[in-house]
N, C-alpha and C positions, 0 to 999 in steps of 0.2 A: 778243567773247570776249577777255580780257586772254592775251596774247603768254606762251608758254611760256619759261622763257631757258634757254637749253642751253649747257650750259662745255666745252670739253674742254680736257681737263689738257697742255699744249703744252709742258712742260718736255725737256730733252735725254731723260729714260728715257724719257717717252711719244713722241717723235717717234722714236726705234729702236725699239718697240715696234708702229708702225705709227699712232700716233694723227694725226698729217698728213694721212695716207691718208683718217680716219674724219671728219677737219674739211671735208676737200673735198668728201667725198661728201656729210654734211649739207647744204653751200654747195649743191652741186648740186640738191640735193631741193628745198629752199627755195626757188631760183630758178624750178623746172621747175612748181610746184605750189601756188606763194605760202605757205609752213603758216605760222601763225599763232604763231611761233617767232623768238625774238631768239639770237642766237648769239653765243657770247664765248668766250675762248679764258684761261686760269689757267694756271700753271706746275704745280710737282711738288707734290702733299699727303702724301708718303711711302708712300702703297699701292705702290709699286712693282712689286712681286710681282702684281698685277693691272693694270698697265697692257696697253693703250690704257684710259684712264678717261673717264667723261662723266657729267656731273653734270646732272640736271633739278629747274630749280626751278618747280613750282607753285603760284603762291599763297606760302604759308606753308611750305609742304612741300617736303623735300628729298630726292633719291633721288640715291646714287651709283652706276652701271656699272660692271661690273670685265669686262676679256678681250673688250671690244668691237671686234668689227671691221665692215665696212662693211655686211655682211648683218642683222649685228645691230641696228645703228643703226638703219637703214630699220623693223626689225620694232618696236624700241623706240619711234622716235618717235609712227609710227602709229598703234601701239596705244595711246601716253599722249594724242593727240591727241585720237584718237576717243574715249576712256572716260573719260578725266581724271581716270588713276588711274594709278596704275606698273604694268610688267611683270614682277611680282616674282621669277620668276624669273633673271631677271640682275642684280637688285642685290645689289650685295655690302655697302654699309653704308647705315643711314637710323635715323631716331629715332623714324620711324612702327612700325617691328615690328621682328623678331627678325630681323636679317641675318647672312650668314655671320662678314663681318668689323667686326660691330659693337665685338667684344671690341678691336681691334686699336687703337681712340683711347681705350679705358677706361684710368686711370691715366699718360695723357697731360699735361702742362701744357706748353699752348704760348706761349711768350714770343719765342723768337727767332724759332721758326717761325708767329708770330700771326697772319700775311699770306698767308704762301704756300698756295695752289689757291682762295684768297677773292677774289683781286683779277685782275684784268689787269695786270700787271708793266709794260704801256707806255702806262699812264694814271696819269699823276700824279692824278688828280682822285678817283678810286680809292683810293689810298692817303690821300687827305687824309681820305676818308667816314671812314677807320677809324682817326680820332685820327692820322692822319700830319701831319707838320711841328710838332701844336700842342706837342711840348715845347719847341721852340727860339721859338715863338712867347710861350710858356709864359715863358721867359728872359729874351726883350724885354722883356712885356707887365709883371712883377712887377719887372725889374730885378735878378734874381739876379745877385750876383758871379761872376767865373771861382772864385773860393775856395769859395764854398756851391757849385759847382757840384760840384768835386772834391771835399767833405768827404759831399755826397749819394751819389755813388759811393762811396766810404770805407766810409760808413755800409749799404752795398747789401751791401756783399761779396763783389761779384763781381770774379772772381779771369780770368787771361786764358783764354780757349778756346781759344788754340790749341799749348799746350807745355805748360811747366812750373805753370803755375798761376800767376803772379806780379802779386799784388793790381793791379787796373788803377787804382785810384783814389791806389795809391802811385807808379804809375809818370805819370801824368800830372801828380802833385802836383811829381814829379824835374824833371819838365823845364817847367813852368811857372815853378819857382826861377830860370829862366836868362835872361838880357835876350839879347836880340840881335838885329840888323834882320831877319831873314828865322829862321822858324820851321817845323815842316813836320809834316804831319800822315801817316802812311803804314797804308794796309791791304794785310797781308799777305792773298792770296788763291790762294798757291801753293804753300798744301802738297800735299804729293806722295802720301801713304795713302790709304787708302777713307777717310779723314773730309772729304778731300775734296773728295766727292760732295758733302758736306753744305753746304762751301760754295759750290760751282757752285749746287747748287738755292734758295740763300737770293740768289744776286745775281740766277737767272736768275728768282726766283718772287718778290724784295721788295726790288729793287736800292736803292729810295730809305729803309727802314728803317737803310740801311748806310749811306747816304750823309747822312742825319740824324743819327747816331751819331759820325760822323768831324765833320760841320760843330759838336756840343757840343762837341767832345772840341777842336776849333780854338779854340773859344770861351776853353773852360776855362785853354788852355797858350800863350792868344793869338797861335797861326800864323796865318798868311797862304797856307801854300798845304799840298793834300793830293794825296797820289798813292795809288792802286790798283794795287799790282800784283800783276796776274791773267796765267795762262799763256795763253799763245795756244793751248790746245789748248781752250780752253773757249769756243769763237765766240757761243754764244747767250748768253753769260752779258756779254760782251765788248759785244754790240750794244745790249741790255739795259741794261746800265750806261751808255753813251754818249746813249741816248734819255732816259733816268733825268737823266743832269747838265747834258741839253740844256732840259730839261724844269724843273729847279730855279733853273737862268740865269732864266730868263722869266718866274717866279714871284718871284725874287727871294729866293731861299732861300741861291743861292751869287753872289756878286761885293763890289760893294762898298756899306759901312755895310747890315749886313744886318740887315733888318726894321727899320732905322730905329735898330742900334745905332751910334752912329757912331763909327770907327777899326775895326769889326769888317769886312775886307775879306777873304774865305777863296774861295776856286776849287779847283775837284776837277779831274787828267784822267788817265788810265787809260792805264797801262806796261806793255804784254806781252811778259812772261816767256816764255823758252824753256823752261818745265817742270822746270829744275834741281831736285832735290830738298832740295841745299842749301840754296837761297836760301829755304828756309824759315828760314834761321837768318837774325836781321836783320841782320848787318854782311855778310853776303854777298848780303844784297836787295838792302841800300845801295849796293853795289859794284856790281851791275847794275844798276841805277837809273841811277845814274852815266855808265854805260854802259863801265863795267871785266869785268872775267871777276870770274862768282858768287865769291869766295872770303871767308872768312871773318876777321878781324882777331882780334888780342889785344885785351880788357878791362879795366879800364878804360880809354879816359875810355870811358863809354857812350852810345850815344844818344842816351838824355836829353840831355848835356852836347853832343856832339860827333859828329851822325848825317849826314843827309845834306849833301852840299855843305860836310862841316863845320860843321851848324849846328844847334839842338837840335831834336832829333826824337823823335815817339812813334810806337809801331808796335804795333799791336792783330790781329786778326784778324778775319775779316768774322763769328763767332759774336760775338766779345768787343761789337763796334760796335753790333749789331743788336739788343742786351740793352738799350744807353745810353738810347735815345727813351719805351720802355717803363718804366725806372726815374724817370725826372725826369717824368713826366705823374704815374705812380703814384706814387712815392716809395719813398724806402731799405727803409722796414720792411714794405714789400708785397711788396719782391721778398725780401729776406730772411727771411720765413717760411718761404720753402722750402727744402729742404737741411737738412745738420747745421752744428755749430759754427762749422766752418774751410773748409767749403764750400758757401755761400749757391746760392741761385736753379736753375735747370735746365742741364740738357746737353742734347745734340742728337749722338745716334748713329745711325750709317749702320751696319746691318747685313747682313751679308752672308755666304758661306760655305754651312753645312749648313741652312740654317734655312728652315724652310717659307716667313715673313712678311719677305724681305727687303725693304728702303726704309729710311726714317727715320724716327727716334721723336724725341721731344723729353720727357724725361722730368726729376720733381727729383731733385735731388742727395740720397743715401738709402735709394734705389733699391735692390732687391741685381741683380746680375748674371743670376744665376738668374729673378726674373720680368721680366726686360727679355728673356730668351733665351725664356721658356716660355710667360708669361701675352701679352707683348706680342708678341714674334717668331713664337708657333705653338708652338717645338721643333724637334725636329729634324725633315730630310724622309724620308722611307722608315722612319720608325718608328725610327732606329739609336740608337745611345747617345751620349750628351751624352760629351765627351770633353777639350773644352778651351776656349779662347775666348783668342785674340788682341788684345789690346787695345793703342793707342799706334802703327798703324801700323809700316813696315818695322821701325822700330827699337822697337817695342814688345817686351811679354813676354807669353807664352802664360800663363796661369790654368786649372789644371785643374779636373775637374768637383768634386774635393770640397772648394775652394774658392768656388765659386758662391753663395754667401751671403755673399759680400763685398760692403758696401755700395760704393757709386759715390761716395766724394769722392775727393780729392788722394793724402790721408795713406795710406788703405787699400788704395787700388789700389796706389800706388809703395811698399807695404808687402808686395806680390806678389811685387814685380819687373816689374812694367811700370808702365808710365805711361797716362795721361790721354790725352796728347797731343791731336789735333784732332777726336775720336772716332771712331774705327774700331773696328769689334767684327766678328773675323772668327770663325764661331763654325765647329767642328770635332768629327767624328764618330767612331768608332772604325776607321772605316777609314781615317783621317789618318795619315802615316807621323811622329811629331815630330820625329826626324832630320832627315827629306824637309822639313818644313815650317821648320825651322833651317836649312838650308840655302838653301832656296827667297829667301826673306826677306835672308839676310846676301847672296846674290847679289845681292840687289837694290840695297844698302847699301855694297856693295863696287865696285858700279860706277859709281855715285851720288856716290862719295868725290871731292872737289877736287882730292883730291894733296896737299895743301899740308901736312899733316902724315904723317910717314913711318908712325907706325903705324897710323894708319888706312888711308893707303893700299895698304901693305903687308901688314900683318897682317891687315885685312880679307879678304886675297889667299889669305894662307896658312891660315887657318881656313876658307874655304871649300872649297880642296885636301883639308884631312883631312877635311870634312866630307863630299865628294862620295866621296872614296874610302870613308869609312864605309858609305857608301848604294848603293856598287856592290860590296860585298863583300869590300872591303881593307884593313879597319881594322886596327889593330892595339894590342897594349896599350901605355898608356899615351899613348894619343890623345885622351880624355876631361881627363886630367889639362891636358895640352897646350892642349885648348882653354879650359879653364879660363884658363891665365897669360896665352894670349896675352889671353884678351878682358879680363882685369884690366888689362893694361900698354897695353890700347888705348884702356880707358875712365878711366883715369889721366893721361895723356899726350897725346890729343888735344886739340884748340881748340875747336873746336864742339861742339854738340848732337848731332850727326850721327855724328861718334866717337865719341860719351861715351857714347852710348844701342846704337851698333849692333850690339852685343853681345849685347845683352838677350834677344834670342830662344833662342841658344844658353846661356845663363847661366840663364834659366828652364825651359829644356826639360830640359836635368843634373841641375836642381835637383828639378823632379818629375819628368820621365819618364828616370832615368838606367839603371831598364833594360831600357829599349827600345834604348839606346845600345851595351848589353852586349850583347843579342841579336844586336845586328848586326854587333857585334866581335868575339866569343868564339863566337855558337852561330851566324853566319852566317846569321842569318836577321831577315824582319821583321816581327814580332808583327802590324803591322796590314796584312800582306800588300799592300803599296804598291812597295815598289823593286823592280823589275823585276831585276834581276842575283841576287837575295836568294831568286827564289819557285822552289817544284820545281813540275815538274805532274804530276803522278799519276794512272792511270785508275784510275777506280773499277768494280772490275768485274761486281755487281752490278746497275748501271747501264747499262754499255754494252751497246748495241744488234749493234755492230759493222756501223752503217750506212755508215764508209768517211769519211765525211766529214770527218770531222779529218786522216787520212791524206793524203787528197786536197789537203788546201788546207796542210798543214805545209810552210813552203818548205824546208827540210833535209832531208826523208827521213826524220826522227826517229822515226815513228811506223809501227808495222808491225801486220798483222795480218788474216787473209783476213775478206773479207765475212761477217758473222751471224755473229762469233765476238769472244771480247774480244780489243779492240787493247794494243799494250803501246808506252810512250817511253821511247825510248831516251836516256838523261840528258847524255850524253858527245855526243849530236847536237845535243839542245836547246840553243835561242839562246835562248828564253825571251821568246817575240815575243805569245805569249799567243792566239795566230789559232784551236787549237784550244778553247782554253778558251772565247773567241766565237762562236764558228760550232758547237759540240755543242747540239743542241737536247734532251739526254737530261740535262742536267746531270750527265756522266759523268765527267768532269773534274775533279779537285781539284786547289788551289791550296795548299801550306805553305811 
């Protein structure tokens, strides 16, 4: 009987989700039993929302697991063993029938994510099966110039994943203009948002897609040497990549005259970041690279001209990199079909928030918001109402729901007020406080700040004061306006990226939800019943039992009232701790 192969998805969400646990116990069976089963282990394929995941492949036939744990496993194997058939009831996606999360890859194009949960991420040889290496091989073997090489990205359109959008085929053409003995190749791999995720799961589930990306991108701007730098908070991704460039040495993929082009000498090794948020911006990468404090410089010269060591440098992101391999095999006008005008090829959003289907999509550019949130994510969970969607990380801008038919390029999203950035889509319910969630955000952004410019560091400081004081019941007027100027004179006046955007949250929540803003300045309250200082509690007295239990467990005495009668709270006692509102099992309790 040909050998069953069974995967399990080993990326960081399936290993907190217990899938390690589900790897050793197969290990165990197999050993105890001999079955007739090859086991292999794949990184993240974006089901997230269903991990621990396991994949059997039969034959031709493919069945994925969703919510697998080690009971499950056992029942699953044995049952596919013995019938050589699936367990249908725990598959969540397959192309043999109708599964729950079949919908969840429909309107998917995956490009950057083409590898990830297909391969073993610490097998080079894996990645070759699946067209890996042959574009640089592709470059050799034809003799493409570094010039065709960047005029083929040109002609692609792909713009950077992970900011502003800034043509990657103009930025490579900047610094291949410049001579000089030592050149350098740099992948940012530490941004700080939920797009984040997205590239932890692309170094930990197809680390040599990236690292093919960065060895063209050497080719094209003739460096000699490339740096990764990735946060150390990201260890699987970290080990992954070091097997990945140990792995390309020995092949012959990174050192020197590579593949036999001679003067082409390029080597990759991997710099962990202390997780700054900053050093998302690249002259404060470069500056910890260096091994100086993250901080950020004035512009020009740039990069291109004058990056690391002083010498010219290009700096991409691990999406931007992991696009390059699959354009130069296919070509410009294949990946260019997808998208609109001014924003070619796919994106890759890490969803997360209210939504039933969080994980990662890889969808084209074109897209609207709305079926990336509804048709791909599920919706919302509990049934609630669509209410906003975060996009562009901390220093992104919220999008309300009757915006949702915004398509996903450049121009239209940062026609919002938020941005792109590395893709984060935090999506949001009507129980979202927007205040709370302005606030939430610019804390994060305020204390992420370098210093180095006074009104970021400062005024960041001071909009989040009015802000907190808004959401504990202290606002007052003409605090709305306030935060208006400061966040103009902070996105005005700051050096980075980091400044210029970290506003954005509060500048789009004014702009649509401004009043929610007045609720909680003027009427002292908070529409989506979120800020704890903001809510009254009320017995409802049709309702109540007067079974005592609220009274009992109120730590202030607040609430009175003898047994099998209704209870009353006392306002002037309440701290507003919420313990009776938890513990009534009559739903007697109201919240305004």
């Amino acid at each position: 009987m040909e050998n069953i192969k069974v995967i399990v998805g080993l990326g960081s969400c399936g290993i907190a989700a217990g899938a390690k646990k589900v790897f050793e116990h197969i290990e165990l069976l197999n050993k105890d039993n001999n079955l007739p089963i090859y086991l292999d282990k794949t990184s993240c394929i974006g089901m997230c929302y269903r991990e621990p995941l396991v994949e059997i492949h039969d034959g031709n036939d493919v069945y994925l697991y969703g919510d697998v744990d080690q009971k499950k496993v056992e029942e699953i194997i044995n049952y596919h063993i013995e019938n050589h058939k699936p367990l249908e009831k725990y598959v969540v996606q397959t192309d043999k029938f109708k599964a729950p999360e079949n919908n969840f890859f429909e309107g998917q194009v995956k490009i950057a994510l083409r590898n990830c949960g297909h391969i073993n991420p610490e097998r080079i040889e894996e990645y070759e099966n699946r067209n890996g290496y042959k574009s640089i091989k592709k470059i050799a073997d034809e003799k493409i110039s570094n010039q065709q090489v960047i005029q083929t990205v040109l002609e692609s359109g792909l713009r950077g994943r992970g900011g502003g959008g800034f043509p990657t085929g103009v930025k490579w053409k900047f610094a291949s203009g410049y001579n000089a003995e030592n050149k350098y190749i740099i992948c940012n791999a530490d941004e700080g948002d939920p797009g984040a995720f997205m590239d932890r799961s692309l170094l930990e589930g197809d680390p040599h897609s990236v690292l093919e990306g960065m060895i063209i991108a050497a080719y094209a701007i003739k460096a000699n040497q490339g740096v990764i730098y990735c946060r150390a908070e990201y260890p699987l991704a970290i080990v992954r990549l070091n097997i990945a460039i140990e792995q390309a040495r020995k092949k012959g993929y990174l050192g020197k005259n590579i593949l036999g082009i001679e003067g082409f000498n390029f080597d990759i090794y991997v710099k962990e970041g202390a997780g700054a948020f900053v050093c998302g911006e690249e002259t404060a990468l470069i500056a910890s690279v260096e091994g100086k404090r993250g901080m950020p410089r004035k512009r020009p010269p740039f990069p291109a001209e004058s990056g690391l060591w002083k010498s010219p440098t290009n700096i991409n992101n691990v999406e931007t990199y992991a696009n390059i391999p699959w354009i130069i095999f296919n070509g410009a006008q294949e990946y260019a079909k997808y998208g609109t005008e001014k924003s070619k090829g796919t994106k890759v959003f890490a969803l997360t928030g209210k939504i039933r289907h969080g994980g990662l999509v890889e969808v084209p550019m074109g897209i609207t918001i709305r079926d990336i949130i509804f048709k791909l994510g599920g919706g919302i969970i509990n049934d609630k109402k669509f209410k906003a969607v975060q996009m562009g990380g901390p220093s992104g801008g919220c999008i309300p729901e009757r915006l949702a038919d915004t398509i996903v390029d450049y121009d239209s999203v940062t026609a919002t007020g938020a941005i792109m950035g590395s893709g984060g889509m935090v999506v949001m319910d009507e129980t979202t406080c927007m205040v709370d969630i302005a606030r939430f955000f610019l804390d994060f952004t305020a204390k992420e700040s370098c210093g180095k410019c006074t009104f970021c560091r400062i005024g960041t400081k001071r909009m989040l004061e009015i802000l907190t004081r808004i959401t504990e019941g202290e606002g007052k007027d003409g605090d709305i306006e306030l935060l208006e100027e400061l966040a103009q004179q902070i996105k005005d006046n700051s050096l980075c990226g980091l400044g210029q955007t970290a506003p954005n949250p509060v500048l789009t929540t004014i702009k649509y939800f401004r009043h929610e803003y007045e609720a909680h300045i003027y009427d002292k309250k908070c529409p989506a019943l979120h800020c704890k200082k903001l809510l009254t509690y009320t017995v409802i007295p049709d309702k109540c039992t007067g079974c005592t239990v609220c009274a009992k467990n109120c730590p202030t005495n607040a609430i009175s009232g003898s047994p099998k009668e209704i209870h009353f709270i006392d306002h002037d006692k309440c701290i507003k701790c919420g313990e009776c509102f938890s513990r009534c099992k009559f739903d007697a309790i109201k919240l305004s």
